[in-house]
N, CA and C atoms as an extended XYZ file, in Angstrom:
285
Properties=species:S:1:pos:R:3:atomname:S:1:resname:S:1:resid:I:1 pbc="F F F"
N        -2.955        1.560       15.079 N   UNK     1
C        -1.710        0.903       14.718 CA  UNK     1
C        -1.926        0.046       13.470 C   UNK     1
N        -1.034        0.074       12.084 N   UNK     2
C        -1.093       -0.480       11.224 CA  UNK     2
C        -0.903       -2.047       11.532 C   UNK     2
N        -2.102       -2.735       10.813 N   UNK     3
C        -2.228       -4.235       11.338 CA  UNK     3
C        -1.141       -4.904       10.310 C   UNK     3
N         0.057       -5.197       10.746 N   UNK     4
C         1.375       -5.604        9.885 CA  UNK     4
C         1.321       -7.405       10.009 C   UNK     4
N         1.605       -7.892        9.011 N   UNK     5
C         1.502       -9.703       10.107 CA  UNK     5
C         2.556      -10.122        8.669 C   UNK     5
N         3.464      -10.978        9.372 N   UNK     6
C         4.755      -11.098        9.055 CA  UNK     6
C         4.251      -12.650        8.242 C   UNK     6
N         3.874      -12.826        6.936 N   UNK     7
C         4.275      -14.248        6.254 CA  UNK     7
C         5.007      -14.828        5.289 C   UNK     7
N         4.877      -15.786        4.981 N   UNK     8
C         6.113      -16.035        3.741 CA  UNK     8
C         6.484      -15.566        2.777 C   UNK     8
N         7.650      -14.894        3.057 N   UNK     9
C         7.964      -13.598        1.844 CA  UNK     9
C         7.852      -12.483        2.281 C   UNK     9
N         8.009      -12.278        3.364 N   UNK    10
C         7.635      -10.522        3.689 CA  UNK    10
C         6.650      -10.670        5.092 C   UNK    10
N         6.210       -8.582        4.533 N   UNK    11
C         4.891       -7.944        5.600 CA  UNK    11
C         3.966       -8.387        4.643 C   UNK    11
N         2.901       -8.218        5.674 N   UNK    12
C         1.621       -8.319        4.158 CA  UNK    12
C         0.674       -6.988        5.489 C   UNK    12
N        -0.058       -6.022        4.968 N   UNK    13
C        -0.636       -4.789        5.623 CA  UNK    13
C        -1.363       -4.504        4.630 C   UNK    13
N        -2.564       -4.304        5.022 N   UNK    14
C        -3.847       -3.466        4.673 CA  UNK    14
C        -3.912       -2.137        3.913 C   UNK    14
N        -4.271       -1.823        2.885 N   UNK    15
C        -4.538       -0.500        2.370 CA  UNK    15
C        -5.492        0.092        2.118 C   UNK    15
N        -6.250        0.924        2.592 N   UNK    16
C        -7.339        1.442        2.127 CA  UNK    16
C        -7.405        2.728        0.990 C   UNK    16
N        -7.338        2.621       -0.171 N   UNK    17
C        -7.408        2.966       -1.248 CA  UNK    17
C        -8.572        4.421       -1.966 C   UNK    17
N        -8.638        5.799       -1.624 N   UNK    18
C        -9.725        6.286       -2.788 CA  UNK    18
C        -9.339        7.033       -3.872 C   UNK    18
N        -9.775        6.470       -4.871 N   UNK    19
C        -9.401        6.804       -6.048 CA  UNK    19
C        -9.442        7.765       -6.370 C   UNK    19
N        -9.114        8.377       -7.505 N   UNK    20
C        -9.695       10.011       -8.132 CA  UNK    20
C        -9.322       10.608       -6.840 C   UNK    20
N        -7.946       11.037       -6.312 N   UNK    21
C        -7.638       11.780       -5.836 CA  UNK    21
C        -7.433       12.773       -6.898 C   UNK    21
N        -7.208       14.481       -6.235 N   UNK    22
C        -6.538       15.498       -6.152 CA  UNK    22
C        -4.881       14.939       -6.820 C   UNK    22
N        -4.381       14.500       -6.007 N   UNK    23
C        -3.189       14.303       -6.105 CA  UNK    23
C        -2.689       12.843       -5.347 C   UNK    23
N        -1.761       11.880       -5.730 N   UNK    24
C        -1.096       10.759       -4.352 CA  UNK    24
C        -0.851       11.171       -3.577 C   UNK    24
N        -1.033       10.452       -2.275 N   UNK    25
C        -0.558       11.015       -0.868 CA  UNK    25
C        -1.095        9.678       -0.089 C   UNK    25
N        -0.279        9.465        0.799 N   UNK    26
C        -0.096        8.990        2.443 CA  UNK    26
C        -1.310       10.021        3.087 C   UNK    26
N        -2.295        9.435        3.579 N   UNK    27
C        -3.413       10.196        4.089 CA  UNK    27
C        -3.266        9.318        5.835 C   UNK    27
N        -2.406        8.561        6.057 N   UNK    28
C        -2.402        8.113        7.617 CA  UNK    28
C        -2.940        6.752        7.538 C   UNK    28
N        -3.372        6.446        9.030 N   UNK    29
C        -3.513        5.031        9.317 CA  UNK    29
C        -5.089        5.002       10.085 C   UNK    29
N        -5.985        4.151        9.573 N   UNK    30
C        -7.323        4.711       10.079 CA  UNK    30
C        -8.093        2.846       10.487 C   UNK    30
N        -8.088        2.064       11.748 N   UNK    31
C        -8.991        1.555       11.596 CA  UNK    31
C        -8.069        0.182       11.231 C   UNK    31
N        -6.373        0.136       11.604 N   UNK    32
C        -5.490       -1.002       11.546 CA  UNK    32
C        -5.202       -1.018        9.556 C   UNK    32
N        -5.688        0.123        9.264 N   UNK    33
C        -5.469       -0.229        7.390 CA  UNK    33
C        -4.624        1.419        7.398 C   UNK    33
N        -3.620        1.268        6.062 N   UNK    34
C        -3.016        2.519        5.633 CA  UNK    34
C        -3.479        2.830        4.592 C   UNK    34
N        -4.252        3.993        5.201 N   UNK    35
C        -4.917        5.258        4.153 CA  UNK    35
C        -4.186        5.649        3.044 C   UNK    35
N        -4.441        5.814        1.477 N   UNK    36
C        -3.749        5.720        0.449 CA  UNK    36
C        -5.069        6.537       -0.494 C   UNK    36
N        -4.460        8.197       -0.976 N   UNK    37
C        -5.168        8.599       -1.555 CA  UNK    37
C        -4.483        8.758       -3.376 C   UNK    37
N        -5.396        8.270       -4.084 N   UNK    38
C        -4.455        8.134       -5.909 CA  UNK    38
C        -5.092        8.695       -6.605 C   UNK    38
N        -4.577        9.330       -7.110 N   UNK    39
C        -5.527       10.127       -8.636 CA  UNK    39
C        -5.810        9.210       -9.759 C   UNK    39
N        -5.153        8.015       -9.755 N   UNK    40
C        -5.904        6.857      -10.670 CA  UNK    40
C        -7.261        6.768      -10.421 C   UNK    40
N        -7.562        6.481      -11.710 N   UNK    41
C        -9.566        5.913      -11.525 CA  UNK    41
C        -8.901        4.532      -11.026 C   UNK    41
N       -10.606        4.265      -10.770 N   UNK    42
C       -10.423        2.646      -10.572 CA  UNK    42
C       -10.999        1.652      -11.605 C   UNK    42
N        -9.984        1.978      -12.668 N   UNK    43
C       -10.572        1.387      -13.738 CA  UNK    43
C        -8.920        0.442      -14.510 C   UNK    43
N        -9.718       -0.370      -15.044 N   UNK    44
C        -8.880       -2.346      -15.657 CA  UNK    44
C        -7.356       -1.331      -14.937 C   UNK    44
N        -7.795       -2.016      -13.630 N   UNK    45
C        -6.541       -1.926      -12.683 CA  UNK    45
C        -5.184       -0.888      -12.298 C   UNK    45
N        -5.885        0.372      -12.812 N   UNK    46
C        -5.113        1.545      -13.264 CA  UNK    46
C        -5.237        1.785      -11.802 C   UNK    46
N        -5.851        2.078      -10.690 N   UNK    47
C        -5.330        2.215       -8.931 CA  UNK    47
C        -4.534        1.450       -8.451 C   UNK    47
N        -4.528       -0.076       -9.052 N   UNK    48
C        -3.734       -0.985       -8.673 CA  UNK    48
C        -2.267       -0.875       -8.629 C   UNK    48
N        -2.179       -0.762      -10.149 N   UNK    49
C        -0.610       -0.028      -11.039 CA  UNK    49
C        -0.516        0.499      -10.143 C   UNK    49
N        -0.889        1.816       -9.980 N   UNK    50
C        -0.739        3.256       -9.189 CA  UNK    50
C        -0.310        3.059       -8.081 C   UNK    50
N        -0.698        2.315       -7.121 N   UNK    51
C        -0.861        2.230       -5.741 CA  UNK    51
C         0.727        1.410       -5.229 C   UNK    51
N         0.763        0.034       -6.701 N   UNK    52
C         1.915       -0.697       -6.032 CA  UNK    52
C         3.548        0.649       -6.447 C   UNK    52
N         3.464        1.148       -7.446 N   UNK    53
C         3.984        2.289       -8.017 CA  UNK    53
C         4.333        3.056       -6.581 C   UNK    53
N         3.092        3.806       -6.204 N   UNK    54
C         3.607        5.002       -5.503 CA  UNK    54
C         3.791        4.219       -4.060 C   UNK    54
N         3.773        2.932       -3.603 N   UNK    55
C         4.392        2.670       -2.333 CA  UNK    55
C         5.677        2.255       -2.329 C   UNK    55
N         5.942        1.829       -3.627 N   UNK    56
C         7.652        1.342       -3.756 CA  UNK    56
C         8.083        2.227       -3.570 C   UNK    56
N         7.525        3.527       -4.430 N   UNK    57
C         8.277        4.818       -4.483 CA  UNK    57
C         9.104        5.523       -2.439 C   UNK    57
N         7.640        5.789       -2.459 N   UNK    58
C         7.520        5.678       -1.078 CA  UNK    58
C         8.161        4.959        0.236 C   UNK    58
N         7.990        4.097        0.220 N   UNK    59
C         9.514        2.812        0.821 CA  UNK    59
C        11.161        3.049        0.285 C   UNK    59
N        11.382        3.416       -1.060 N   UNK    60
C        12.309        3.329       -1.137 CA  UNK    60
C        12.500        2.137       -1.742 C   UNK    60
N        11.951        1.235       -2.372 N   UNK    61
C        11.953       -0.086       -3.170 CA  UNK    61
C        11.448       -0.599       -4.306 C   UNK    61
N        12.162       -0.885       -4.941 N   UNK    62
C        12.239       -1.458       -6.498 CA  UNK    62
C        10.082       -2.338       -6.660 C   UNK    62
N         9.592       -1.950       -7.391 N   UNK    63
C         8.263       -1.911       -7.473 CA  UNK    63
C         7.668       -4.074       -7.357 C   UNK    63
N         9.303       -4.460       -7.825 N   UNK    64
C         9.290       -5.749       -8.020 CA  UNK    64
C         8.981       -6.888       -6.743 C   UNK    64
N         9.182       -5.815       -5.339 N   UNK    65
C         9.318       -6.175       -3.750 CA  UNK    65
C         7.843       -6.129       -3.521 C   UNK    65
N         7.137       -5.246       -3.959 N   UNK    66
C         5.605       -5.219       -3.727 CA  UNK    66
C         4.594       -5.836       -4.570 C   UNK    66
N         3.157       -6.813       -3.648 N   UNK    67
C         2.750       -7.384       -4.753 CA  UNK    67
C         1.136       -7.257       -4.121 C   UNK    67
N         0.299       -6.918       -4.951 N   UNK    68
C        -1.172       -7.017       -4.684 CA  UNK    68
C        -1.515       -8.257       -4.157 C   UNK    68
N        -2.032       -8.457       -2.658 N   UNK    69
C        -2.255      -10.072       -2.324 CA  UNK    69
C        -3.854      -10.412       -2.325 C   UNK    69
N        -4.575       -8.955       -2.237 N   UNK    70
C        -5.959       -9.463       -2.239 CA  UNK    70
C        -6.847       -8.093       -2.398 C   UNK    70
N        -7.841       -8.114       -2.562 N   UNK    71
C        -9.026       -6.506       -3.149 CA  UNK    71
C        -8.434       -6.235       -4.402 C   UNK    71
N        -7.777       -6.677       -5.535 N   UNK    72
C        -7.680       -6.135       -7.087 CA  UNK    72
C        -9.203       -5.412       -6.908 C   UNK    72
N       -10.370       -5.188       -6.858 N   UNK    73
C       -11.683       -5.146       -7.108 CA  UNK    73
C       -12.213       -4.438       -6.233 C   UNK    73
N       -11.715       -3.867       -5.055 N   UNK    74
C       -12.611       -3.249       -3.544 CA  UNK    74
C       -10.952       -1.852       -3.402 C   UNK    74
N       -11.944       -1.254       -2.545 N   UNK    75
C       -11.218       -0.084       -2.139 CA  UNK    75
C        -9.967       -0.521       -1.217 C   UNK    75
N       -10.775       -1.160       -0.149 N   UNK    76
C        -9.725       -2.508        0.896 CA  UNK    76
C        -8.850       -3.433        0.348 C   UNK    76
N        -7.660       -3.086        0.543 N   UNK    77
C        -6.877       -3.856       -0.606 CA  UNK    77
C        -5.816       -4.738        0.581 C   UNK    77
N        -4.591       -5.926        0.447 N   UNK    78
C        -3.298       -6.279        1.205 CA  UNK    78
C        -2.669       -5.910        0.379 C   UNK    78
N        -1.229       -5.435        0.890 N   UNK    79
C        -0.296       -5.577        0.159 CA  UNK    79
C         0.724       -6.359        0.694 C   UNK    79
N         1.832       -6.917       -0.337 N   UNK    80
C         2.602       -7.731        0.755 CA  UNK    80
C         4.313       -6.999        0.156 C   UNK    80
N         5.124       -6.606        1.014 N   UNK    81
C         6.254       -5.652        0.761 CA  UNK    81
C         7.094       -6.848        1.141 C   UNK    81
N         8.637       -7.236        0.565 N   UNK    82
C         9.436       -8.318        0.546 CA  UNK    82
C        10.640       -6.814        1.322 C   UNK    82
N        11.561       -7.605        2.265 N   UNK    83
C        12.836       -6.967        2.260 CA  UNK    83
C        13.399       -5.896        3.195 C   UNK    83
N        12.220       -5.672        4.056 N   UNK    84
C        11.225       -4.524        5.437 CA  UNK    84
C        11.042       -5.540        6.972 C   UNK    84
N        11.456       -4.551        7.449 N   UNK    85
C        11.278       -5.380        8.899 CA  UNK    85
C        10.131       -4.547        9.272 C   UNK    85
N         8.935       -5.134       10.477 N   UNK    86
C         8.101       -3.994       10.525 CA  UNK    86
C         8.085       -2.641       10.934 C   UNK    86
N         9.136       -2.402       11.689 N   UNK    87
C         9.754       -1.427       12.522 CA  UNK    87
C        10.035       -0.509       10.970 C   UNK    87
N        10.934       -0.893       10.189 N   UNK    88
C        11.353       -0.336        9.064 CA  UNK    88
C        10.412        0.754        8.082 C   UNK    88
N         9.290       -0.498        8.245 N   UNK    89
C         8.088        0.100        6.892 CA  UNK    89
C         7.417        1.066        7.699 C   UNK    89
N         7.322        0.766        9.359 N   UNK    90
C         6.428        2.257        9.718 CA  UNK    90
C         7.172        3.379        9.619 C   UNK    90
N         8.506        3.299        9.664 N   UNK    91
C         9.480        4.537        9.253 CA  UNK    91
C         9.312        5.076        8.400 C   UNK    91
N         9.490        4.356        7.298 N   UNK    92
C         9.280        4.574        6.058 CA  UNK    92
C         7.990        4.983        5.624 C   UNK    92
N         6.909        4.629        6.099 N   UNK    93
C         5.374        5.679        5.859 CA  UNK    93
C         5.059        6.437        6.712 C   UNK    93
N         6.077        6.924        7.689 N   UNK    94
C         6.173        7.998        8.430 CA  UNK    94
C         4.818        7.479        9.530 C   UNK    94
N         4.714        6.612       10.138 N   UNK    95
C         3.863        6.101       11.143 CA  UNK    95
C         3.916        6.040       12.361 C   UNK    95
């Protein structure tokens, strides 16, 4: 189960990130973190871009709702989504 925890301003949930994908994709939920595969390198923050990019996409929300809260630098990343109830966002990543 995606570890979701509700704080000021939103969800904030776990991503686990590998770079140099094949292609983007929703790879599932592994370990309370959501699996996130990107064809960005992980280079001066080009997975980062990528990642907040293809989950807005993904949700259905303006890129401005999502914000990197912690791992800029590690594969293990938070994100924190504004505007989502939790029920909502597992819909929305098909969970």
């Amino acid at each position: 189960m995606l570890d979701i925890q509700t704080v000021e301003g939103g969800l904030s949930f776990p991503v686990r990130v590998s770079p140099r994908a094949s292609r983007d994709q929703l790879a599932g939920e592994a370990q309370g973190s959501l699996k996130v595969r990107l064809s960005a390198p992980p280079v001066e923050g080009a997975a980062n871009l990528a990642l907040i990019r293809f989950l807005a996409k993904a949700l259905g929300l303006p890129r401005s709702q999502l914000r990197l809260l912690a791992g800029h630098k590690s594969r293990q990343k938070r994100v924190l989504v504004q505007g989502l109830e939790p029920a909502q966002l597992l819909r929305r990543l098909g969970l």
